[in-house]
C-alpha positions as CSV (number, residue, x, y, z in Angstrom):
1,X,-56.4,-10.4,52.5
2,X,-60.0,-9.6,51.5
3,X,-59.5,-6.2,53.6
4,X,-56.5,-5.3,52.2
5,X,-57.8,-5.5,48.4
6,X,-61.4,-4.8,48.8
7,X,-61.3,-2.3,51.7
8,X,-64.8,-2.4,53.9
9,X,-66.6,-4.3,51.5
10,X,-68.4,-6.7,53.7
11,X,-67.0,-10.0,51.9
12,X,-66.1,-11.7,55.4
13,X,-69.7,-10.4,57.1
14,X,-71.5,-11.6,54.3
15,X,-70.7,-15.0,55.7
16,X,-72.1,-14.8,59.3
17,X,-74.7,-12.5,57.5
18,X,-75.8,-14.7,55.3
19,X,-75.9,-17.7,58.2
20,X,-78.0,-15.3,60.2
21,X,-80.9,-15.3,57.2
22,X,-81.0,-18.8,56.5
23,X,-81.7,-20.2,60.3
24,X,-84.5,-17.9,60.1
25,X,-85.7,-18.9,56.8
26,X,-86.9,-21.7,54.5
27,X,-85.9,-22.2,51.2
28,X,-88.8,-21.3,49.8
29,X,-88.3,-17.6,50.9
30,X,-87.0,-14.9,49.5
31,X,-84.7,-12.4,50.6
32,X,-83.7,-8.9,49.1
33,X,-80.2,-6.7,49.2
34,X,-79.6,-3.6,49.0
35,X,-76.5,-3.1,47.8
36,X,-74.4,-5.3,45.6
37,X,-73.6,-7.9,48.3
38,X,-74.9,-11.2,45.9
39,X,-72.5,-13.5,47.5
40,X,-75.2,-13.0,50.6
41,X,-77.6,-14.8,48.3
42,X,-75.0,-17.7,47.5
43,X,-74.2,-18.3,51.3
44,X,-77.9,-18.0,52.4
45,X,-78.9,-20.3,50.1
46,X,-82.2,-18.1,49.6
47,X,-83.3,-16.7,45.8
48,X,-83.7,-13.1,45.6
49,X,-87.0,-11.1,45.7
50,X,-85.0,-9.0,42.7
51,X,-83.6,-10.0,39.7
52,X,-80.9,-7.1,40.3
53,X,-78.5,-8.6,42.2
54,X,-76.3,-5.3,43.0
55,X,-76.1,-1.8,42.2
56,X,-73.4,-0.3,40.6
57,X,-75.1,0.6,37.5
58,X,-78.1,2.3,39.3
59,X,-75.5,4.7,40.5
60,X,-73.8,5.5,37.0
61,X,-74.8,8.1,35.6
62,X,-76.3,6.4,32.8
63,X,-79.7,6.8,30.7
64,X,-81.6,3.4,32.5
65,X,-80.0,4.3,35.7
66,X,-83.6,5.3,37.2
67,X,-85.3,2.9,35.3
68,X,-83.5,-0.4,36.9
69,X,-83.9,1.7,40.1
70,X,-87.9,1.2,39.8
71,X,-87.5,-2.0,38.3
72,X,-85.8,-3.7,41.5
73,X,-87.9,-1.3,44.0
74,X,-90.9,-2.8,41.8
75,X,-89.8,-6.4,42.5
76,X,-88.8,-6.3,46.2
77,X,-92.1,-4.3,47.1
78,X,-94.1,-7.0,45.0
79,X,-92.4,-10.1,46.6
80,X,-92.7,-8.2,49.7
81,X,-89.4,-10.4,51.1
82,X,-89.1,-12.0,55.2
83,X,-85.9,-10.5,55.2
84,X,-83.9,-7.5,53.8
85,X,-80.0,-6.8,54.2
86,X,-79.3,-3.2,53.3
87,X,-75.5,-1.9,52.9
88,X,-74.6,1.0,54.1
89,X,-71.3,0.9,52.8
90,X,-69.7,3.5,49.9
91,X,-68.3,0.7,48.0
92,X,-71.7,-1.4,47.7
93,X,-73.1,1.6,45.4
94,X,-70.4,3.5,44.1
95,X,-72.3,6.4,44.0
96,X,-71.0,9.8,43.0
97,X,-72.8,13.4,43.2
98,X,-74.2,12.7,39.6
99,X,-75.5,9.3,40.9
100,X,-79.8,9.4,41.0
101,X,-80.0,8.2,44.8
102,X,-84.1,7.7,44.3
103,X,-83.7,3.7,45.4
104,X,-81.6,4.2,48.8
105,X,-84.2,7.2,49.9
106,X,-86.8,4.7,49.0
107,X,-85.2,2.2,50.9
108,X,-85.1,3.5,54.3
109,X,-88.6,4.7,54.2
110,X,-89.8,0.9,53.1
111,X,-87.7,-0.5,56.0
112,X,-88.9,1.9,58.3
113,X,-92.0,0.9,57.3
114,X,-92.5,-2.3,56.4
115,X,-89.5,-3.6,58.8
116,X,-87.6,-4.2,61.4
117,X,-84.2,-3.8,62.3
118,X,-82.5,-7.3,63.9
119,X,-79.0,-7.2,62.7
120,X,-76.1,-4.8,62.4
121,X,-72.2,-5.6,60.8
122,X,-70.7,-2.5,62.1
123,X,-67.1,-2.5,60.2
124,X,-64.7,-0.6,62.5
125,X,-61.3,-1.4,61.1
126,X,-58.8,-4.0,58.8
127,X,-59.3,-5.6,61.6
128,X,-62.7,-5.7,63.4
129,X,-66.4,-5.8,63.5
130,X,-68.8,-6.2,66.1
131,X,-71.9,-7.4,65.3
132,X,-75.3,-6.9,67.0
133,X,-78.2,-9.2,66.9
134,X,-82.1,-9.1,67.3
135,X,-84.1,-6.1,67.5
136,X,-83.6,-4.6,71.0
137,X,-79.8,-4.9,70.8
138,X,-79.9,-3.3,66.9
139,X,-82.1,-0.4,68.2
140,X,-79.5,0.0,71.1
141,X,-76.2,-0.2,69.4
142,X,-74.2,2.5,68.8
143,X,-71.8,2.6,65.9
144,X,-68.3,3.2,65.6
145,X,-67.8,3.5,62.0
146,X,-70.1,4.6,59.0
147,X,-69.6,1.3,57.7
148,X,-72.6,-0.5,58.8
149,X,-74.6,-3.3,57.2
150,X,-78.5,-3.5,58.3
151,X,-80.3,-6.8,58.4
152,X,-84.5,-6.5,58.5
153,X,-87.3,-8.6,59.2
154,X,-90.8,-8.3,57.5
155,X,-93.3,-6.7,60.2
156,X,-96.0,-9.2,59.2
157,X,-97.1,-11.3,55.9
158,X,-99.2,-8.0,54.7
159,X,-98.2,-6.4,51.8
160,X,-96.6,-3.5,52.4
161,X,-94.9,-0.6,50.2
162,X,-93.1,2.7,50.8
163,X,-95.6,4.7,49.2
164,X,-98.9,3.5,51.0
């Protein structure tokens, strides 16, 4: 049902996501997404390193578009967060050839930084995902779709930003 109103919106991976962050965490961490996957929050259990909790309106081609872009870039890099999910997905930004794509190019150079890759939704069809876990099998997969959901784990407890 969720496929067949919400296309590859990753509603059902959120879920084993989500389960994924919280065996790894303890409540008293913080987690960021990038992306506007907030239910990922709700079923971790974990608050966010951001106050933004998704990103449609960074995309819009509105006046504090770029400004809420540096805002959330400001907060995750200052929280400095054990683990990051990062979407992948057109329908987590909405963005359009207007849209200011400042905080996703900033994104993959602060997770290849500052992270690394241990989980990957890959969301093939209506029907099926595969998902790969921990970092040698993320760095190995191959994906089958462009629909791919990224799950990172902080390098080490140093602050770290994308800039530096």
């Amino acid at each position: 049902l969720s496929r067949g109103i919400y296309g590859n919106s990753p509603f059902i991976e959120a879920v084993e996501i989500a389960k994924y962050v919280r065996e790894r965490t303890d409540e008293n961490d913080r987690i960021a997404v990038l992306g506007s996957e907030p239910e990922i929050y709700f079923y971790a259990h974990r608050k966010g390193a951001t106050g933004y909790i998704y990103t449609y309106p960074m995309m819009e081609p509105q006046p504090y578009a770029k400004t809420m872009q540096q805002g959330m870039i400001r907060e995750i890099e200052s929280a400095h967060p054990r683990y990051l999910v990062f979407s992948w997905i057109d329908m987590s930004w909405l963005a359009t050839k207007e849209s200011d794509q400042g905080i996703v190019v900033w994104g993959q150079r602060y997770v290849r930084k500052c992270y690394d890759p241990v989980g990957v939704a890959d969301i093939i069809s209506e029907s099926e995902t595969r998902f790969a876990w921990e970092e040698d099998n993320v760095r190995k997969y191959v994906a089958a779709s462009s629909n791919l959901v990224y799950t990172f784990r902080r390098k080490s407890d140093a602050p770290c930003t994308a800039s530096e």
